[in-house]
C-alpha positions as CSV (number, residue, x, y, z in Angstrom):
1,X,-6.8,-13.0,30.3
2,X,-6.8,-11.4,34.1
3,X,-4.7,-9.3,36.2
4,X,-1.3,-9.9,34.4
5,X,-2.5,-9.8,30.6
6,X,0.8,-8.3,29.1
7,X,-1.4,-5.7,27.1
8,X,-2.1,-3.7,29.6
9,X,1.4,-2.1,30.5
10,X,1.6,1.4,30.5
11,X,3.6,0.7,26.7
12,X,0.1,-0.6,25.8
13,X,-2.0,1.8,27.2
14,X,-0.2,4.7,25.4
15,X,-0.5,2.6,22.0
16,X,-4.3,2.0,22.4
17,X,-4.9,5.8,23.5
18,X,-2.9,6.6,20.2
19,X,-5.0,4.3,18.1
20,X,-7.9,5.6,19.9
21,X,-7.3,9.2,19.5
22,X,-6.4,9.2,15.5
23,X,-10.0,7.6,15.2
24,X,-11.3,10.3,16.8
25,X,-10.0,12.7,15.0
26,X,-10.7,11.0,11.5
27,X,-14.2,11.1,12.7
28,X,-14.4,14.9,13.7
29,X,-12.9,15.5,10.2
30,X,-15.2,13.5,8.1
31,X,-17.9,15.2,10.6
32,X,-16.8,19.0,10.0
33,X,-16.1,18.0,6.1
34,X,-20.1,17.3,6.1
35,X,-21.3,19.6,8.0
36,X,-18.9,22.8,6.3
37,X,-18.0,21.7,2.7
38,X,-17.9,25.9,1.8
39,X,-14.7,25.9,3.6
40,X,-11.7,23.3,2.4
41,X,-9.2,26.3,3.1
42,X,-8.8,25.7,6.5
43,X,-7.6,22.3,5.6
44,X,-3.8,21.5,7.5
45,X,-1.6,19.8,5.4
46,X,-1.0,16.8,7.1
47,X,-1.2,14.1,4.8
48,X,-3.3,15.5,1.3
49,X,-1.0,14.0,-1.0
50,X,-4.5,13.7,-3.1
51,X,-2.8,15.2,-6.1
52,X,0.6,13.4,-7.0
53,X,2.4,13.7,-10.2
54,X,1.9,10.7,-12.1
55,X,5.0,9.7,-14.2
56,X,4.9,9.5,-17.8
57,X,3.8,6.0,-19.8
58,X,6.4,4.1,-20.6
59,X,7.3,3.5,-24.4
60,X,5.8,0.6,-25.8
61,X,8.7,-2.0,-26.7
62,X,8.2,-3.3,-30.2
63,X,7.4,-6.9,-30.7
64,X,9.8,-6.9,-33.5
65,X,13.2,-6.7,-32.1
66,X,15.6,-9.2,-33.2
């Protein structure tokens, strides 16, 4: 590409560094997680939405109508 590859404005920059710096920190969790499993209090609640309440079966429709 060169010297005027469009992905390399400061916009970009920021959006790679972003990228770049959620990978890290996934990595440093999975990393602690391994090294410390005594200890899932300290968890933050960011995004463990592990546990959602699943809604209740449907009914089945009978093939009988009619």
């Amino acid at each position: 590409m060169g010297k005027f590859d469009r992905r390399n404005s400061q916009k970009m920059k920021r959006r790679k560094a972003q990228v770049k710096k959620k990978e890290r920190v996934v990595r440093q969790a999975q990393a602690s997680s391994k090294k410390a499993p005594a200890a899932p209090a300290k968890k933050t609640a960011k995004k463990a939405t592990a546990a959602k309440p699943t809604p209740p079966p449907a009914p089945p429709s009978s093939p009988a109508e009619g």
